[in-house]
C-alpha positions as CSV (number, residue, x, y, z in Angstrom):
1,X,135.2,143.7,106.9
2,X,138.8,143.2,106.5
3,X,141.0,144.0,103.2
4,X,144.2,142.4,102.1
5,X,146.1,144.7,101.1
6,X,149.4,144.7,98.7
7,X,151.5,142.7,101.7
8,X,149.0,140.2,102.2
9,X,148.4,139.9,98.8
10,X,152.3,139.2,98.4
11,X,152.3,136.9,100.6
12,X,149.4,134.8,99.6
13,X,150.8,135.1,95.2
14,X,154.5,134.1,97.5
15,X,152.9,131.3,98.7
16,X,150.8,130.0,95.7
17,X,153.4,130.8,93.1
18,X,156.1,128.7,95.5
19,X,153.4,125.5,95.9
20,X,153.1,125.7,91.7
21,X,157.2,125.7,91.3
22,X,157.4,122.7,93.7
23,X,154.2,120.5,91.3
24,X,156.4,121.5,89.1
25,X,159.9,120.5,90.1
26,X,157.8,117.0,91.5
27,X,156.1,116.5,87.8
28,X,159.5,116.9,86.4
29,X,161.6,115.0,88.3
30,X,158.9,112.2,87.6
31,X,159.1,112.9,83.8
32,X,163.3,112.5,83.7
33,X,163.0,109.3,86.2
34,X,160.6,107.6,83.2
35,X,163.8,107.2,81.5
36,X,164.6,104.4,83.8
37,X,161.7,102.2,82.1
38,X,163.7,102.9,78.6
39,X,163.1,105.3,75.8
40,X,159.4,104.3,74.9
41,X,158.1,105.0,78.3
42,X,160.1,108.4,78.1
43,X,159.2,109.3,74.4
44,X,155.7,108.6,75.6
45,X,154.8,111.1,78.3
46,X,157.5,113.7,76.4
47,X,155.2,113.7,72.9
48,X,152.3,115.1,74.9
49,X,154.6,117.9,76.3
50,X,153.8,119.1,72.8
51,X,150.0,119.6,73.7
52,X,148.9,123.5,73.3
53,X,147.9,122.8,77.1
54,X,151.4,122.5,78.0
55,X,152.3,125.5,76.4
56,X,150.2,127.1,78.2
57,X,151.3,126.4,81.6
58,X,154.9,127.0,79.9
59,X,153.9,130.1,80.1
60,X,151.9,130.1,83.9
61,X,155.7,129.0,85.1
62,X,157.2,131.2,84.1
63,X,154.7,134.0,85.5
64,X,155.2,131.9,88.8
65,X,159.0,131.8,88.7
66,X,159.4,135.3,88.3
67,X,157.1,136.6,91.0
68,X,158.5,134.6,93.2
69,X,162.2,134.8,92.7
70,X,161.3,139.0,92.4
71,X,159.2,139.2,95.5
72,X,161.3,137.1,97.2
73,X,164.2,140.1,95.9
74,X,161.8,142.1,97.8
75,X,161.2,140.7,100.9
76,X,165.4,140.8,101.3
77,X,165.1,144.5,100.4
78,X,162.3,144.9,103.2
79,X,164.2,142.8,105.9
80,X,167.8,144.4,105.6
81,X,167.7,147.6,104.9
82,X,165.9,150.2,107.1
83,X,163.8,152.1,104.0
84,X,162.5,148.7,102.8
85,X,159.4,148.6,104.6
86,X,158.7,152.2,103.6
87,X,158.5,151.3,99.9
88,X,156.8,147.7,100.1
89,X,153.6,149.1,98.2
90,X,155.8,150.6,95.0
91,X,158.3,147.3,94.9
92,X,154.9,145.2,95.2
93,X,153.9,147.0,91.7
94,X,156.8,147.0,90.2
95,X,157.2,143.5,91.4
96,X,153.7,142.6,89.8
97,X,154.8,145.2,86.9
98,X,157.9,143.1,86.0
99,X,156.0,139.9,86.3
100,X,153.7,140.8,83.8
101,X,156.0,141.8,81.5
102,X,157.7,138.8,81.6
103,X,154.8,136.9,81.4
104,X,153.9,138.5,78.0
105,X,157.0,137.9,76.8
106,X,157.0,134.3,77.4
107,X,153.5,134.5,75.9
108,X,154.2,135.9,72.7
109,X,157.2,133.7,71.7
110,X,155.1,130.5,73.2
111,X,151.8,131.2,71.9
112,X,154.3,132.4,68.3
113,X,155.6,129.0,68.1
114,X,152.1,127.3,69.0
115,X,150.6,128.9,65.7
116,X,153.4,127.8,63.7
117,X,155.4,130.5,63.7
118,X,159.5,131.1,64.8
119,X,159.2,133.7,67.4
């Protein structure tokens, strides 16, 4: 049986985390053009931004943007320098390593703010 292992794993959370920034990018390109039907219309869809499910995925993009702009950092490392490929394993940790920091970052000011307080 064959087992992914930290590369193909990289690539697949490259891949995934690249599809979620572009749903992203489309939803809020979609949400700006709304101002085009006047300030009710936008207003409208822009209160239920405020929803704690929102917040959330505030805080899923953010986990997304940073793998994939710090993977992609990786993959330049791998492709133009000659020790790159060597190292993939430890950047791919300290790829996910920085990621999850981030992410629980984001997490505690977002999740601060959803229970009222100013973090």
């Amino acid at each position: 049986m064959y087992r992914g292992r930290e590369g193909q794993w990289a690539w697949l959370l490259h891949r995934l985390s690249g599809l979620a920034i572009l749903a992203y990018l489309l939803v809020h390109v979609i949400s700006i053009s709304l101002f085009v039907f006047g300030e009710r219309a936008y207003m409208a869809l822009h209160t239920t931004y405020e929803l704690p499910i929102f917040s959330l995925g505030l805080i899923a993009v953010t986990a997304g943007v940073v793998y994939h702009s710090l993977n992609g950092l990786r993959i330049i490392v791998m492709d133009f320098t000659g020790m790159g490929v060597l190292y993939q394993r430890q950047m791919f940790w300290a790829v996910m390593g920085l990621t999850l920091l981030a992410t629980a970052y984001t997490a505690f000011v977002v999740i601060g703010r959803m229970l009222g307080g100013a973090a």
